[in-house]
N, C-alpha and C positions, 0 to 999 in steps of 0.2 A: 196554344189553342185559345186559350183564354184572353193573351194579348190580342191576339188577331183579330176576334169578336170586339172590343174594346178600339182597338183602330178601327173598323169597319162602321163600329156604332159612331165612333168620331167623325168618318167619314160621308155618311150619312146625314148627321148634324151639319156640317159646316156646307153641303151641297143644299139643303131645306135652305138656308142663312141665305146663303148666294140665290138661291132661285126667288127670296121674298125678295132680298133688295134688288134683283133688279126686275121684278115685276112693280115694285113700289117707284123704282126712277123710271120706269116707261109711263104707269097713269101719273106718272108728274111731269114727266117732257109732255103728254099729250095732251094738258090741262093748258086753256089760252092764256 
């Protein structure tokens, strides 16, 4: 139970990561 919370919280973390960067390379492609 404990693992699973633990992956889940992991899994959480690294989906925030991935959704900054690629909100960060979209205002960069969109920059002239």
């Amino acid at each position: 139970n404990m693992e699973l919370a633990r992956h889940a919280r992991r899994f959480i973390a690294i989906g925030l990561e991935t959704a900054r960067c690629k909100a960060e390379l979209v205002s960069s492609s969109h920059r002239p």
